[in-house]
MIVEXZA-604637 format. One record per residue: residue number from 1; x, y, z of N, C-alpha, C in turn; chain; residue in three letters. Coordinates in steps of 0.1 Angstrom, whole numbers. Atoms other than C-alpha are relative to their C-alpha. Layout:
BEGIN
PT    i     nu     nv     nw    cau    cav    caw     cu     cv     cw  ch   aa
PT  NUM      X      Y      Z      X      Y      Z      X      Y      Z   A  ALA
...
This chain:
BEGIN
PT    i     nu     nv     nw    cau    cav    caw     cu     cv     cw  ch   aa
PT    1      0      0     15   -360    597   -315      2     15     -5   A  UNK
PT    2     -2    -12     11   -345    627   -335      1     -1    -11   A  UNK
PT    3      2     -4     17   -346    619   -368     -7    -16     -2   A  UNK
PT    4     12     11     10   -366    594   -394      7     -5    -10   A  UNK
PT    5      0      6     15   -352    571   -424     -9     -5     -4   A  UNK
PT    6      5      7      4   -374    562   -446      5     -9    -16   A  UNK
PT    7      2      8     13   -372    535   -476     -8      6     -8   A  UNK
PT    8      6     -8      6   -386    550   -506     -8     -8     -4   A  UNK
PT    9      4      6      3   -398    521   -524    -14     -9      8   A  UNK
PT   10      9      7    -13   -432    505   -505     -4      5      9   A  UNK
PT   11      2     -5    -15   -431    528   -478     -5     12     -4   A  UNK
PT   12      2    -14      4   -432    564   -492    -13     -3    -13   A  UNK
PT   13      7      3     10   -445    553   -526      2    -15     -5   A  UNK
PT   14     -2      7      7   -454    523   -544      6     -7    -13   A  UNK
PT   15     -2     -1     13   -430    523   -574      4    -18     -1   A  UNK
PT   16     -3     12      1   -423    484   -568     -6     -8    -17   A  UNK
PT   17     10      2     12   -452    481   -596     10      2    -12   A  UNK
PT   18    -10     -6     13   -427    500   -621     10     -8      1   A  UNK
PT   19    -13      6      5   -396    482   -612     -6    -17    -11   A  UNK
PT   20      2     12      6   -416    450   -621     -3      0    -15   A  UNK
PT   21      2     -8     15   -431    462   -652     12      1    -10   A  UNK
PT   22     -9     -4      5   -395    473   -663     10    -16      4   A  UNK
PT   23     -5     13     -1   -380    441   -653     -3    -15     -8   A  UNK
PT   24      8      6     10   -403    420   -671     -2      1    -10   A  UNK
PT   25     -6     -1     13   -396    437   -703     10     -8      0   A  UNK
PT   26    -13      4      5   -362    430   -702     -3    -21      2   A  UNK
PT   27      2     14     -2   -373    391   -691     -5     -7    -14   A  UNK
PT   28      5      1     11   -397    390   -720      7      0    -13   A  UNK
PT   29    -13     -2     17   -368    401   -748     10    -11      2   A  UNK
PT   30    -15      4      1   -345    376   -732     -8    -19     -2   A  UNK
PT   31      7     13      4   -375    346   -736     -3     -5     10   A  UNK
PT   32      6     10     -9   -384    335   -703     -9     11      7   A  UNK
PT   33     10     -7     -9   -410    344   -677      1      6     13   A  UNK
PT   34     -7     -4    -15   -407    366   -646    -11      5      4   A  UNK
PT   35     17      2     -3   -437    362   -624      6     14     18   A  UNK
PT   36      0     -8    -10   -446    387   -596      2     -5     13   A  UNK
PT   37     -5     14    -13   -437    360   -570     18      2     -1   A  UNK
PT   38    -14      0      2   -400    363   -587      5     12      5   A  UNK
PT   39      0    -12      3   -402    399   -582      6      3     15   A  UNK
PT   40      0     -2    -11   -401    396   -542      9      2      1   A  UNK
PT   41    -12      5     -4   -370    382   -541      9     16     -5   A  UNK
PT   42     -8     -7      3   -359    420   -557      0     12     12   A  UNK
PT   43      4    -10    -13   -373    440   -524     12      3      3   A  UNK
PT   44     -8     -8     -7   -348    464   -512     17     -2     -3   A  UNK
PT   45    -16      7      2   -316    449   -531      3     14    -17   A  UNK
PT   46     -9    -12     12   -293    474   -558     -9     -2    -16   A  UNK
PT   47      0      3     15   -302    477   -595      6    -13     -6   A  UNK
PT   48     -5      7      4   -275    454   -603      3    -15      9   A  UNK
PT   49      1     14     -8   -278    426   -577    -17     -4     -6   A  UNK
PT   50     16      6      6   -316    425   -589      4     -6    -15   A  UNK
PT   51      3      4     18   -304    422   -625      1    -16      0   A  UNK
PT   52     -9     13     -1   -280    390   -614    -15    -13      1   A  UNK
PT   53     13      8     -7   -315    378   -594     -6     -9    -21   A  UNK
PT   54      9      0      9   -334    382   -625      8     -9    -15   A  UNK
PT   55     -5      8      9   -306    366   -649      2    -16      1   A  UNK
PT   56     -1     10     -4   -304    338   -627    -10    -10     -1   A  UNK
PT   57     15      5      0   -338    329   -628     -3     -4    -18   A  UNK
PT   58      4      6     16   -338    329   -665     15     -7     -7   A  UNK
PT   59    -13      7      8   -303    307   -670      8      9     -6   A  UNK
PT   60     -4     -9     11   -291    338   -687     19      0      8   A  UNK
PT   61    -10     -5     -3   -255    346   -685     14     10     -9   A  UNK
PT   62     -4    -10      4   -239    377   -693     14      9      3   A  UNK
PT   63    -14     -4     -5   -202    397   -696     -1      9     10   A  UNK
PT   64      3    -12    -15   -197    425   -665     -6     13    -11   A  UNK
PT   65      3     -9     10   -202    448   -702    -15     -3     -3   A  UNK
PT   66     14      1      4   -234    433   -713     -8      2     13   A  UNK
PT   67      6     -3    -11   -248    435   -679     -3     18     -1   A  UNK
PT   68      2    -17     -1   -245    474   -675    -10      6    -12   A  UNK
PT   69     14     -2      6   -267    476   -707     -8     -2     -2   A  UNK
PT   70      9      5     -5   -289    454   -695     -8     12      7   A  UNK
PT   71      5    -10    -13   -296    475   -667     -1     13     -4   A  UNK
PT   72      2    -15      7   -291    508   -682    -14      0     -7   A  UNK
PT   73     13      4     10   -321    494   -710    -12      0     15   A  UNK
PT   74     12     -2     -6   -341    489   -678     -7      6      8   A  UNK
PT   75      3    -10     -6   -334    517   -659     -6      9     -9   A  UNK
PT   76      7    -14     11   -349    538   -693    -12     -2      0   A  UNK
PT   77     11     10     -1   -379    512   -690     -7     11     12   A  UNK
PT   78      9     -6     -6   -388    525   -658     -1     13      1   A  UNK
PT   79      1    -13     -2   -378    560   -657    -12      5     -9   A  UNK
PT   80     11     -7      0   -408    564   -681    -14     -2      3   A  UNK
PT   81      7      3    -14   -431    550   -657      1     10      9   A  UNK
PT   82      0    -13     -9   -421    575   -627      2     12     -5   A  UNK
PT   83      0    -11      2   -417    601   -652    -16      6      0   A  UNK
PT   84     11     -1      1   -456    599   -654     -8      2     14   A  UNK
PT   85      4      1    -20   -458    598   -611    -10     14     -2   A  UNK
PT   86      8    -11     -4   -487    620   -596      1      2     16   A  UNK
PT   87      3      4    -12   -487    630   -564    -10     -7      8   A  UNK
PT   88      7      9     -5   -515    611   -557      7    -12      2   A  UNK
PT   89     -4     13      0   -493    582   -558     12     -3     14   A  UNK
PT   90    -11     -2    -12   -474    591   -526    -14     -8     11   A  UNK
PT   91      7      9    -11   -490    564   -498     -4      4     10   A  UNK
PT   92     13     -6    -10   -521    573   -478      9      0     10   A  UNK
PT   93     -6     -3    -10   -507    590   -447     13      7      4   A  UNK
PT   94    -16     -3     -4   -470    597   -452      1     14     -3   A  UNK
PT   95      4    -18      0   -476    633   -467     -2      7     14   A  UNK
PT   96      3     -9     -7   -491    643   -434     11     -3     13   A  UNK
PT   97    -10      1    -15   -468    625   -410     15      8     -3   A  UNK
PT   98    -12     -9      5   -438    637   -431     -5     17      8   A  UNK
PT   99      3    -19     -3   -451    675   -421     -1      5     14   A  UNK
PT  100     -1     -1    -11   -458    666   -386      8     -4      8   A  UNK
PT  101    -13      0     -5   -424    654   -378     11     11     -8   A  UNK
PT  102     -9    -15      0   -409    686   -396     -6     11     12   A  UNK
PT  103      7    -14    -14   -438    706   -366     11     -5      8   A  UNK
PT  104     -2      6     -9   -424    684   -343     18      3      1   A  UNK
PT  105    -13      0      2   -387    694   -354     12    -13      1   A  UNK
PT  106     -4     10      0   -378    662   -356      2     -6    -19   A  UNK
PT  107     -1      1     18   -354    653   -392     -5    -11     -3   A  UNK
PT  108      3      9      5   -363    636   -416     11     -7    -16   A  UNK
PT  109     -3      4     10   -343    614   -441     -1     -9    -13   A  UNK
PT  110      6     14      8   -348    591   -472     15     -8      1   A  UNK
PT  111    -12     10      8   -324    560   -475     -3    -12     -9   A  UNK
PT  112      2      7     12   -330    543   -505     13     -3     -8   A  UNK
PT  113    -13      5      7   -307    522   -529     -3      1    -14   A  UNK
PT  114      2     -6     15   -323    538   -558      6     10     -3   A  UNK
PT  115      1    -12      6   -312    563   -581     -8     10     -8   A  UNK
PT  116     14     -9      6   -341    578   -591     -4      4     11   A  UNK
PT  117      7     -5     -6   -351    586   -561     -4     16      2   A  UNK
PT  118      1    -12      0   -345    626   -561    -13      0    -10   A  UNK
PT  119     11     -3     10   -366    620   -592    -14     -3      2   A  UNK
PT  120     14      3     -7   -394    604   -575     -4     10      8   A  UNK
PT  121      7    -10    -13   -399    626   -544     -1     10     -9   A  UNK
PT  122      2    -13      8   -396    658   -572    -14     -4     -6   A  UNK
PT  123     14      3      3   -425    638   -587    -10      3      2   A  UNK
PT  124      9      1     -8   -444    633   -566     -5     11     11   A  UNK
PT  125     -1    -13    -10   -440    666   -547      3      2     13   A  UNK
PT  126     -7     -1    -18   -425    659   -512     13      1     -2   A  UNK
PT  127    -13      3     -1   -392    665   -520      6      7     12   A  UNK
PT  128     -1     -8    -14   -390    694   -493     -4     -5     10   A  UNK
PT  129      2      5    -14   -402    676   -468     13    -11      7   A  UNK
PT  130    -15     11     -6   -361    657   -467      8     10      3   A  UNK
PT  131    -13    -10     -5   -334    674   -448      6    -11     -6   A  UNK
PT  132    -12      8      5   -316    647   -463     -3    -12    -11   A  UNK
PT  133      3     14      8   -313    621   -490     14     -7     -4   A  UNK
PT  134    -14     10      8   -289    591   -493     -9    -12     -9   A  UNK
PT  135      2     18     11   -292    567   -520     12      1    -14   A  UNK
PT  136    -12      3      9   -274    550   -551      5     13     -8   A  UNK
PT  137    -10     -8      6   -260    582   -560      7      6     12   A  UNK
PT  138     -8     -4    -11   -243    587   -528      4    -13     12   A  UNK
PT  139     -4     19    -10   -238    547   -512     -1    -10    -14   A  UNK
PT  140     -7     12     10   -223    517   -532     -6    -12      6   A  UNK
PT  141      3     13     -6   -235    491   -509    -12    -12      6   A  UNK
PT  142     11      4      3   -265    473   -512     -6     -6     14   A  UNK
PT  143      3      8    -14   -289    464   -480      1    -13     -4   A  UNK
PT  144     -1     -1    -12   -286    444   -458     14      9      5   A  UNK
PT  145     -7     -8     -4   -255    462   -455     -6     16      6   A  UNK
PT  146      7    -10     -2   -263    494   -435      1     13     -2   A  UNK
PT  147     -5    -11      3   -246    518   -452     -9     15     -4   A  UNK
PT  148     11     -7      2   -276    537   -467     -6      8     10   A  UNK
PT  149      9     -5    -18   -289    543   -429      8      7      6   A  UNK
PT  150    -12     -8    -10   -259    553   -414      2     13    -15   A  UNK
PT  151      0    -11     14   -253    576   -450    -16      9      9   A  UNK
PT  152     14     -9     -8   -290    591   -434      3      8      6   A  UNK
PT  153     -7     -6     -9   -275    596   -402      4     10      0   A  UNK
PT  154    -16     -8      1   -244    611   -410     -8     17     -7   A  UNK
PT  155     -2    -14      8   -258    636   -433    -15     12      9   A  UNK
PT  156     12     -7    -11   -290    644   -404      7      5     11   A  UNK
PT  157     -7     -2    -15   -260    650   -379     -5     -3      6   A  UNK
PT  158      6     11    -13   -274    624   -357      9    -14     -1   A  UNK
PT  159     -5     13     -2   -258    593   -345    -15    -14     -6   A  UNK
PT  160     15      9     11   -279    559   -360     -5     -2     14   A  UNK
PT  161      5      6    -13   -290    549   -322    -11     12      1   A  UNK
PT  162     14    -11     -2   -311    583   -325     -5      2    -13   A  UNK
PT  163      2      1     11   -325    573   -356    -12    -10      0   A  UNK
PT  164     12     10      2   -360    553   -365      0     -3    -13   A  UNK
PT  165      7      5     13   -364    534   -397    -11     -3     -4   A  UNK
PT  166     11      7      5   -392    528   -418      8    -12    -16   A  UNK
PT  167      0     10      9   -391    497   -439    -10    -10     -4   A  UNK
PT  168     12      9      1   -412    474   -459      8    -13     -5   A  UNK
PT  169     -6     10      6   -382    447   -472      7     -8     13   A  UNK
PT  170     -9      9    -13   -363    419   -447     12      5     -2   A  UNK
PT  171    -18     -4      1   -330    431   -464      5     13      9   A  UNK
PT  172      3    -15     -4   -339    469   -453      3     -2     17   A  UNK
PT  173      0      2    -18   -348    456   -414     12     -5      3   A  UNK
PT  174    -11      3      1   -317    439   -418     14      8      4   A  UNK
PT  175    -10    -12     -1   -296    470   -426     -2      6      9   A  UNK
PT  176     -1     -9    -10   -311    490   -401      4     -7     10   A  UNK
PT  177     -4      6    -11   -302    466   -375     13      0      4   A  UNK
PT  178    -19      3      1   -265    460   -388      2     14     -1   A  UNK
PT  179     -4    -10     -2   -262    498   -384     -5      7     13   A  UNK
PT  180      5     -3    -19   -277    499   -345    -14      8     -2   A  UNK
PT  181     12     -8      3   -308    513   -356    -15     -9      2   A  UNK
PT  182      7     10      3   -343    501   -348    -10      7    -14   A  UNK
PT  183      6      3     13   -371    495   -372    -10     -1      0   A  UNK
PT  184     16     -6     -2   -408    501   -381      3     -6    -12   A  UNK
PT  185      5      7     11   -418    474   -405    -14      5     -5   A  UNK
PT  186     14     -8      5   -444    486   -429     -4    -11     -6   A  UNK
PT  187      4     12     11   -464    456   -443     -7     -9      8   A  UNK
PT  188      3     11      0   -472    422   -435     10     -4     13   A  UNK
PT  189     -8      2    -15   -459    414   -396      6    -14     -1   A  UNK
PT  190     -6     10      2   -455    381   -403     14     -1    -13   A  UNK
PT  191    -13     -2     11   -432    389   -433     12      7      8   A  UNK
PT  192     -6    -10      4   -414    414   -419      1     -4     18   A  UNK
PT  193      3      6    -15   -412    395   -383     11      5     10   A  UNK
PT  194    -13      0     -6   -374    406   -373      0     16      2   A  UNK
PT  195      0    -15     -3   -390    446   -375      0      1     18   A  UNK
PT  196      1      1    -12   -390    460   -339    -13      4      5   A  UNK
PT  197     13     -4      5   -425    474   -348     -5     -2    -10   A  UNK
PT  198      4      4     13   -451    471   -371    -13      5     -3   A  UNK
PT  199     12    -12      9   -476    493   -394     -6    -10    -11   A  UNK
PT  200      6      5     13   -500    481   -419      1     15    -10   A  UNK
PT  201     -2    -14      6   -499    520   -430      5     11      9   A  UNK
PT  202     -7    -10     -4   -492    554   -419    -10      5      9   A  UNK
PT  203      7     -3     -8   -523    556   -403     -3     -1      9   A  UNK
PT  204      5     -1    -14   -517    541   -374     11      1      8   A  UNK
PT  205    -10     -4     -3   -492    562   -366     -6     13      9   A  UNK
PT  206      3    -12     -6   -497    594   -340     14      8      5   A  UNK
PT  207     -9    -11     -2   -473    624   -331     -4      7     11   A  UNK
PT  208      5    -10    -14   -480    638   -296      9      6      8   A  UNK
PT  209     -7    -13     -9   -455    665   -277     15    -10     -5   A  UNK
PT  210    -11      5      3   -428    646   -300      1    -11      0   A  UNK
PT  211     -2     15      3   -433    612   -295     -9     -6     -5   A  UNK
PT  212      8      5     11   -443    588   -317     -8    -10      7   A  UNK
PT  213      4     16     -5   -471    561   -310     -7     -8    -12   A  UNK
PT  214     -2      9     17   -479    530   -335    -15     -2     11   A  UNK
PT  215     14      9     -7   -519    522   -322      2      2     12   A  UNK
PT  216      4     -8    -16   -517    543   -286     12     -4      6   A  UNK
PT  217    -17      1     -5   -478    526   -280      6      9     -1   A  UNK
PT  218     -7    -13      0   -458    554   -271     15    -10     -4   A  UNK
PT  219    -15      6     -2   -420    540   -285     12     14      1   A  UNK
């Protein structure tokens, strides 16, 4: 293992809360209901594949023009939600492992399909801790596709086969797969069943002479 992607969303920080919130406005203006059960189905997929999710669910149907101000309206939604982020909202553990795989000189990248994300890690105060960041302002292609990962890669000068993901979405483990990469599910093992590993947090993570172990497994 030479370098690290992580997923921003669930893994780093919990901003899932905000997308929903900001989703659920725009559901609420359009007259139907969008339950946090609906919400799942938006784990690790584009801005505008979520919208479709979310238009589909409420019958709605809109031009490729009305859509983009959909989305725009919701992206303003959440941006003042994470404009409010503290660093306390960065998920027990990742702060310190992020700092002991920069000792360890081992990189580190974010690949997320957000565009906010610069704006989150600046938030939240880890933004120094990325030699690298791909997301929707530098990849078009929404997981499962594994563009985002390999986008990691490329910009860590590392091949993806010397690359670890962290993920908390099926689409995510997905992508890292379809880009030769394994995977470190963060969540619910049974959810997240197709990871090649699996964390309930960051805690049960260790860093010893460079290698990582998940609960005393050296991988």
């Amino acid at each position: 293992m030479k370098g690290c992607i992580f997923d921003l969303d669930g893994v780093i920080v919990d901003t899932a809360k905000y997308h929903y919130l900001a989703w659920k406005k725009i559901a609420d203006e359009f007259g139907f209901d969008f339950t946090l059960k609906d919400n799942e189905r938006l784990k690790g997929v584009s801005r505008m594949a979520s919208l479709d999710i979310l238009l589909s669910i409420g019958g709605i149907e809109l031009s490729g023009e009305e859509k983009l101000k959909v989305a725009d309206k919701k992206n303003r939604i959440y941006l003042e939600y994470i404009l409010k982020m503290t660093p306390d909202e960065v998920l027990p553990g990742v702060k310190e492992f992020l700092t002991a795989l920069h000792k360890a000189g081992i990189k580190v990248s974010l690949g997320s399909a957000s565009k906010n994300a610069k704006t989150i890690l600046k938030q939240v105060g880890i933004e120094g801790l990325f030699d690298a960041i791909a997301d929707g302002t530098n990849v078009s292609k929404a997981k499962p596709d594994p563009e985002v990962f390999l986008k990691g890669a490329e910009l860590l000068g590392l091949s993806p086969a010397d690359c670890l993901v962290f993920e908390d979405a099926v689409a995510g483990i997905e992508a890292a797969h379809n880009g030769g990469m394994k995977c470190v599910g963060v969540g619910d093992p049974q959810v997240l069943s197709q990871a090649d590993y699996h964390i309930s947090g960051f805690e049960d993570l260790q860093l010893e002479d460079g290698k990582l172990k998940i609960k005393n497994r050296t991988i």
